[in-house]
C-alpha positions as CSV (number, residue, x, y, z in Angstrom):
1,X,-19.4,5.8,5.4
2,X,-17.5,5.2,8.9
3,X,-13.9,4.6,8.4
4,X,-12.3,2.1,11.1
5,X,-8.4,2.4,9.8
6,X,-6.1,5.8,9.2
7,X,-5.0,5.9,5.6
8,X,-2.1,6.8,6.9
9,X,0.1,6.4,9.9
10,X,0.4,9.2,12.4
11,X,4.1,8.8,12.8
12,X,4.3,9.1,8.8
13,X,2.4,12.7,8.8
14,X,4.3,14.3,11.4
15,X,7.6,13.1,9.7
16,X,6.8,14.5,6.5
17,X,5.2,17.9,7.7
18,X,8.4,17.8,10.0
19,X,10.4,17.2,7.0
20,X,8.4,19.6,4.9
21,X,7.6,22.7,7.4
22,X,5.1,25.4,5.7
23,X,4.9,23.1,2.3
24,X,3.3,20.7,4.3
25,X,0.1,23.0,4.4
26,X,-2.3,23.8,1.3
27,X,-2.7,28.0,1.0
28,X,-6.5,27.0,2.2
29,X,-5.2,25.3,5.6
30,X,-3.0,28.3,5.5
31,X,-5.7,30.6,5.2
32,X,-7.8,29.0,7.6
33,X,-4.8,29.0,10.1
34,X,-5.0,32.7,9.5
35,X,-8.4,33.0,10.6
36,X,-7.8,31.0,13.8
37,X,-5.2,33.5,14.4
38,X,-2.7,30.8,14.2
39,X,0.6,31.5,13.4
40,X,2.8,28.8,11.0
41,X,5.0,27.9,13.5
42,X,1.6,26.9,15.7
43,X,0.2,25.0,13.0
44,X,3.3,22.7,12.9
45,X,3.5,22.6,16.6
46,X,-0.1,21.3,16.6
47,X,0.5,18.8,14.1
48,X,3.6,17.8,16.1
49,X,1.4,17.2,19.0
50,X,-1.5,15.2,17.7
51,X,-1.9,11.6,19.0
52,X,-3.5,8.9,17.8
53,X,-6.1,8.8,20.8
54,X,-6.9,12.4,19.9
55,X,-8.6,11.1,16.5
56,X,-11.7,9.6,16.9
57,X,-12.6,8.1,13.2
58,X,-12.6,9.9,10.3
59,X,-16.1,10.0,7.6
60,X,-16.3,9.5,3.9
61,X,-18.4,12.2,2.0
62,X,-20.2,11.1,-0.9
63,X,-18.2,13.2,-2.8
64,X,-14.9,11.6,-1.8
65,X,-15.9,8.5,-4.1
């Protein structure tokens, strides 16, 4: 099922993983950072980059209801 509206505002996210730092991020995203070779201090600095126009709709899974 096609999503038209965040759940949450962009702005919001990047304050709290700003206000957060590595707590932000589950041990899995973590861990898949890791894998990507990306360091922790890479991870927030992509979080800190995102804009809005750079996320195109998100999808629901069945098994997200």
């Amino acid at each position: 099922m096609e999503k038209s509206t965040p759940h949450y505002e962009l702005a919001e996210v990047k304050a709290e993983v700003r206000r957060l730092g590595s707590k932000a991020f589950t041990m899995s995203a973590r861990e898949g950072g890791r894998r990507m070779t990306l360091s922790l201090a890479q991870m927030l600095r992509i979080v800190h980059l995102l804009e809005y126009r750079m996320l195109h709709k998100s999808m629901t899974t069945y098994a997200d209801h």
